[in-house]
C-alpha positions as CSV (number, residue, x, y, z in Angstrom):
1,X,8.5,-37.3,58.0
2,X,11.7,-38.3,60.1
3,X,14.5,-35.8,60.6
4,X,17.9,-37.0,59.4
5,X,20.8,-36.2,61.1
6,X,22.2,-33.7,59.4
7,X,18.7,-31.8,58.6
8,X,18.1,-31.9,62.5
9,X,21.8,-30.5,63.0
10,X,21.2,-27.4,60.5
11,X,18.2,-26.7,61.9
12,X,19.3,-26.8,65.7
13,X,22.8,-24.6,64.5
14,X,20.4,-22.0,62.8
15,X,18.3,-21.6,65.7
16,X,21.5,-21.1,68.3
17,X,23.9,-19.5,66.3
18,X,23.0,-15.9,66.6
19,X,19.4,-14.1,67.6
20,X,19.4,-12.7,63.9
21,X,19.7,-16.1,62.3
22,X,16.3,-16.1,61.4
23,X,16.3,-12.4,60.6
24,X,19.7,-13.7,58.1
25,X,17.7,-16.0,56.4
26,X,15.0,-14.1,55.5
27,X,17.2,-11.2,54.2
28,X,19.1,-14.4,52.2
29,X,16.0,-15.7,50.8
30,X,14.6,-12.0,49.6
31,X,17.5,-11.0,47.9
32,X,17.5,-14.1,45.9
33,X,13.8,-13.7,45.2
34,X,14.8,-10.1,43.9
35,X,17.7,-11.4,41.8
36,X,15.2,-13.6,40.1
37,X,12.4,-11.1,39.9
38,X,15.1,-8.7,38.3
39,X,15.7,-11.4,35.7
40,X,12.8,-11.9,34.4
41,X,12.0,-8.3,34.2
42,X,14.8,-7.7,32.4
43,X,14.1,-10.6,30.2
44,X,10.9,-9.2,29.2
45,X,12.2,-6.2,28.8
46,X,14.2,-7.6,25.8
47,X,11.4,-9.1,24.4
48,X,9.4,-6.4,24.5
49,X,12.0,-4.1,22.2
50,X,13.0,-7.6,20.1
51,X,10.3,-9.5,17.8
52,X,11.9,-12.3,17.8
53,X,16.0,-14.0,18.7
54,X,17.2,-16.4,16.8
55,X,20.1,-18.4,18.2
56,X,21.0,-15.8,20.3
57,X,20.7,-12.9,17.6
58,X,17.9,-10.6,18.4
59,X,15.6,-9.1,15.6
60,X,14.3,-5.7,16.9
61,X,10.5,-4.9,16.6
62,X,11.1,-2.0,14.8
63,X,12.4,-4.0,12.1
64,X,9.2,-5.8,11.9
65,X,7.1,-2.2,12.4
66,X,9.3,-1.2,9.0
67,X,8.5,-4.3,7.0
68,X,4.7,-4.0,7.8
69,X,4.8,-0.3,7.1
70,X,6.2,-1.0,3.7
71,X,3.8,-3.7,2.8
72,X,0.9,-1.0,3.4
73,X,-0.7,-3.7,5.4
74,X,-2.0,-2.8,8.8
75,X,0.7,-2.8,11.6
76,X,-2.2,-3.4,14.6
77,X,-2.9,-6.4,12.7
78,X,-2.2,-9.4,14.9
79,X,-2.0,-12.1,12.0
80,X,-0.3,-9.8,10.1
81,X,2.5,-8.9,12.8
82,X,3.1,-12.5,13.0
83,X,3.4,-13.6,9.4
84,X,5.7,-10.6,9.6
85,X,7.9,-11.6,12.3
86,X,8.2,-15.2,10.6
87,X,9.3,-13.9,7.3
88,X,12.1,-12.5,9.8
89,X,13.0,-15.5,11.6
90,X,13.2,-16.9,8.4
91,X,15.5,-14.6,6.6
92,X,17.6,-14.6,10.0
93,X,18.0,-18.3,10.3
94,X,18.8,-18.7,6.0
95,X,21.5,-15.8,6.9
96,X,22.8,-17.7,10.3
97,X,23.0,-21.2,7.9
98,X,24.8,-19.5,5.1
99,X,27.2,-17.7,7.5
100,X,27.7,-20.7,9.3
101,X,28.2,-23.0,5.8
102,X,30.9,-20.6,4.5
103,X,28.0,-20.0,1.4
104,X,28.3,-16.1,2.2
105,X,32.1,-16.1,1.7
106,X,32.1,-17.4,-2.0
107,X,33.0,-15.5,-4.1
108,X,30.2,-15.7,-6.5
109,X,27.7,-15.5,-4.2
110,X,29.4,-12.3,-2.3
111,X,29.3,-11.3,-6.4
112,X,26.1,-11.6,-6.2
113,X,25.2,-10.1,-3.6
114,X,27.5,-6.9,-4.1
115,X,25.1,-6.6,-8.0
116,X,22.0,-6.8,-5.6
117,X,22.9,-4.3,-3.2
118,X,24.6,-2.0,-6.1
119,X,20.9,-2.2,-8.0
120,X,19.1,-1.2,-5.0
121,X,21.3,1.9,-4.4
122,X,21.0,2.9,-7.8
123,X,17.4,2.8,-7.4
124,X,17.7,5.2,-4.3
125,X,20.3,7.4,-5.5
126,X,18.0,8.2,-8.6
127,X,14.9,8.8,-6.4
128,X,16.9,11.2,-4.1
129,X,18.7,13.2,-7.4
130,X,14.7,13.2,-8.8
131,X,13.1,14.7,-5.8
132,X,15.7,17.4,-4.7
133,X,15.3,18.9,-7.9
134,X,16.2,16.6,-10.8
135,X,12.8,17.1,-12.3
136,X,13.1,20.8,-13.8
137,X,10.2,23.1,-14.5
138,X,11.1,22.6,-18.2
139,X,10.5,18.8,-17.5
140,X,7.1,19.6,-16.1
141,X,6.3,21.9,-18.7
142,X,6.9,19.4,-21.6
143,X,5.0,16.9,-19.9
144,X,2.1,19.0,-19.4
145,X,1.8,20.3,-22.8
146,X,1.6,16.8,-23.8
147,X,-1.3,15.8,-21.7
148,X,-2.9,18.7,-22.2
149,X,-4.8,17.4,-25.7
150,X,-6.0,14.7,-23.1
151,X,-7.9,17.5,-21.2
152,X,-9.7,18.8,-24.2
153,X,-13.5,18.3,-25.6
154,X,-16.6,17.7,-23.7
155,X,-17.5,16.8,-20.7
156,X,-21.7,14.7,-20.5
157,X,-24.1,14.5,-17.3
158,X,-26.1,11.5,-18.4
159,X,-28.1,8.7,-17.3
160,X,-29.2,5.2,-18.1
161,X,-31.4,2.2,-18.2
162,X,-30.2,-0.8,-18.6
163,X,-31.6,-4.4,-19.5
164,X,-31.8,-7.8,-20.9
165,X,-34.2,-7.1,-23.7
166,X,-34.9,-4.8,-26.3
167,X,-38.6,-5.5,-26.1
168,X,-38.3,-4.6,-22.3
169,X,-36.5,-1.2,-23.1
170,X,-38.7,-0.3,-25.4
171,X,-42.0,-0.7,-22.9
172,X,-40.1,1.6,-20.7
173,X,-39.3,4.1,-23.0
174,X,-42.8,4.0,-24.1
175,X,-43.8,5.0,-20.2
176,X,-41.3,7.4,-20.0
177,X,-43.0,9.1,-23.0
178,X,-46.4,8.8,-21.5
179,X,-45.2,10.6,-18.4
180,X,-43.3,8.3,-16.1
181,X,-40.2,9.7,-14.7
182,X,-36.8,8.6,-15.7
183,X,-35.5,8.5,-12.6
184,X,-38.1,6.1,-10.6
185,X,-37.9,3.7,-13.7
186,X,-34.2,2.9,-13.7
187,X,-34.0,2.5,-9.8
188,X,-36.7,0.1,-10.6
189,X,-35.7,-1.9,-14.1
190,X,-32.0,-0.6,-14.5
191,X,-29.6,-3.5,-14.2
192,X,-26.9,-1.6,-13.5
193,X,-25.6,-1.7,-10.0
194,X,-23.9,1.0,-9.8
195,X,-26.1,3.5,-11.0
196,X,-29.9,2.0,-10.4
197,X,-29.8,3.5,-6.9
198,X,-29.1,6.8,-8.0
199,X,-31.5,6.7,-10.7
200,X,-29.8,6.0,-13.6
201,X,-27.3,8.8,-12.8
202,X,-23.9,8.3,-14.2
203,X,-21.8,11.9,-13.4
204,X,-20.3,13.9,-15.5
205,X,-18.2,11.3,-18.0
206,X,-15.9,11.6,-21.0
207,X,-17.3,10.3,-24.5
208,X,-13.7,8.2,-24.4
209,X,-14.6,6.4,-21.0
210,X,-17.7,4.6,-22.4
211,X,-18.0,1.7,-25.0
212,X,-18.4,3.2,-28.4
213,X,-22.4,2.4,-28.9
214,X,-23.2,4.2,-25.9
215,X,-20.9,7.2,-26.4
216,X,-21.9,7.8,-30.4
217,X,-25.8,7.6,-28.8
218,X,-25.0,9.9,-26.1
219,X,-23.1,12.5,-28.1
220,X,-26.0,12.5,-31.2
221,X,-28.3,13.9,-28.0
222,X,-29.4,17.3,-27.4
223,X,-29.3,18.5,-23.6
224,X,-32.4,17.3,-22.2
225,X,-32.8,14.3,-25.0
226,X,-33.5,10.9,-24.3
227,X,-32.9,8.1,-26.9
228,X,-35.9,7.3,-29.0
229,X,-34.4,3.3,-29.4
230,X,-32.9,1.4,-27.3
231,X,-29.0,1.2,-28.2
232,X,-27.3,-2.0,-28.0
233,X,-24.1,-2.3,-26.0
234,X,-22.1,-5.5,-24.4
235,X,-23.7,-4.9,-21.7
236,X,-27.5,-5.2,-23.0
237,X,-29.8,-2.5,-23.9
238,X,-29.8,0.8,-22.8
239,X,-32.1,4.0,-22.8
240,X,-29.8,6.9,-22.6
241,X,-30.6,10.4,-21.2
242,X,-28.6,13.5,-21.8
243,X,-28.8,16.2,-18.9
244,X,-26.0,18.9,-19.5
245,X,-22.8,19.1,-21.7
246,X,-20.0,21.5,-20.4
247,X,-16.3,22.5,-21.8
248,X,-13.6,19.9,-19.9
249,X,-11.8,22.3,-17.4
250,X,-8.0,22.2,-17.6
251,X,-6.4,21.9,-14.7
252,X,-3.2,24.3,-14.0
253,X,0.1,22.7,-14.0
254,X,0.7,23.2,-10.7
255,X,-2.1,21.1,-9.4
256,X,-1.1,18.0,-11.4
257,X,2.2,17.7,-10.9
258,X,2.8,14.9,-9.0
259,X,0.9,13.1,-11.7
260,X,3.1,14.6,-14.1
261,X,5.9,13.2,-11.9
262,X,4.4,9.8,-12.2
263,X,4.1,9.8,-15.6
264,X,7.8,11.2,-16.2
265,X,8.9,8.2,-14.0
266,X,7.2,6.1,-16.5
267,X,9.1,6.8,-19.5
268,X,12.6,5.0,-20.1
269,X,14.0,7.6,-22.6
270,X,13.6,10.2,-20.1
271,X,15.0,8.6,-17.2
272,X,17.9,7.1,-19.1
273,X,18.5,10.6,-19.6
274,X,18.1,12.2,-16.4
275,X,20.4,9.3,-15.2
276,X,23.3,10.6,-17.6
277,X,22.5,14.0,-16.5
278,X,22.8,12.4,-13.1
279,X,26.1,10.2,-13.6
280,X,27.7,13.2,-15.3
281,X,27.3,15.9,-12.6
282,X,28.8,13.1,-10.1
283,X,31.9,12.4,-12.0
284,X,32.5,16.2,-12.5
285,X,32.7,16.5,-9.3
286,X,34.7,13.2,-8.5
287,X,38.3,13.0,-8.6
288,X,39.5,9.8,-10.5
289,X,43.1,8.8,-11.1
């Protein structure tokens, strides 16, 4: 290609102003490239604190780190971290159009949202006053003498087979009688999948946790007693087998009580209370005019 004129001047002045010319350029040319390097660094840099900027407005990662952690969902989780950050753009750009609609400034809305934010504080300030010792050792004493009852009674190691027919349970209690062992039979014939693969073995249960048939069966047996008949449940038919019967252990207060806690938070009459106890140590110590 065909110098113009002014390209062929520019070159020749570069090349006859000064011996360092050359050098000038270069130095020019790097310290541009560094200005632009030093950009982008710094660009990533932003993105690499920021999930996300909307229209300007950056939404930091560790926002998005706290929403996953709350969810209980796993925060490595690629498609989880994304669905994540768009529920935040999303929330970001709905606050961005209200703002920029005047919606925010109404005064119902700001209402609103003043009822919403109150309800949420409410919520906290009761959690804090509950564990920094609103829940009294009276409180965990009533609630533990209540589910104490619950504790009580007998506790059954037993075992089972269970199928379709009664004609089919009573061909294996037939074997089992004639010598067969308990055990290999239900792994075999038992068409319960939880417990065919241990033999039938069902743990040490309650009488309460099973369906009535089975449970009045089970508690008519002496230890080492199998069912002569096959008992009929929902589920089909069973042959029941009664290894050991021990007291229920209760277990000291101390070991339960964040269960007890739980269940405290469940019942309305005692937090309405505890939240008058609450509201009324605040305002004795408030001064209102």
């Amino acid at each position: 290609m065909r110098s113009t004129p002014l390209r062929s001047m520019r070159l020749h002045q570069m090349s006859h102003n000064s011996p360092f010319s050359l050098f000038n350029l270069y130095m020019h040319l790097t310290k541009k490239l560094i200005l632009v390097c030093s950009i982008g660094f710094i660009s990533t840099s932003v993105m690499a604190q920021n999930a996300a900027i909307v229209n300007g407005k950056p939404i930091p990662k560790a926002q998005l780190d706290r929403l996953i952690k709350n969810s209980g969902q796993s925060a490595t989780d690629p498609k989880i971290r994304e669905q994540g950050r768009e529920l935040l753009i999303t929330r970001e750009l709905i606050i961005q159009e209200s703002d920029k609609r005047g919606v925010s400034q109404k005064d119902d809305v700001k209402d609103q949202i003043e009822q919403a934010r109150l309800g949420v504080l409410v919520a906290a300030l009761f959690d804090d006053y509950i564990d920094k010792g609103g829940i009294t050792e009276e409180d965990y004493k009533t609630a533990y003498d209540s589910v104490k009852g619950q504790f009580g009674g007998k506790e059954y190691k037993v075992r089972h087979i269970l199928v379709e027919k009664e004609a089919d349970a009573k061909a294996l209690i037939a074997k089992i009688k004639a010598g067969a062992k308990f055990g290999d039979l239900a792994k075999t014939n038992s068409k319960d999948p939880g417990s065919a693969p241990e033999g039938g073995e069902l743990g040490w249960v309650s009488d309460k946790a099973l369906v009535p048939e089975f449970s009045k069966a089970m508690t008519s047996l002496q230890k080492g007693q199998m069912t002569d008949r096959p008992v009929k449940s929902q589920f089909g038919w069973h042959i029941i087998q009664l290894e050991d019967v021990r007291d229920v252990k209760i277990p000291p207060m101390a070991e339960i009580k964040e269960q007890l806690k739980s269940m405290l938070m469940q019942d309305q009459a005692w937090q309405k209370a505890k939240f008058s106890e609450m509201m009324k140590k605040i305002r004795e110590k408030a001064r209102i005019e």
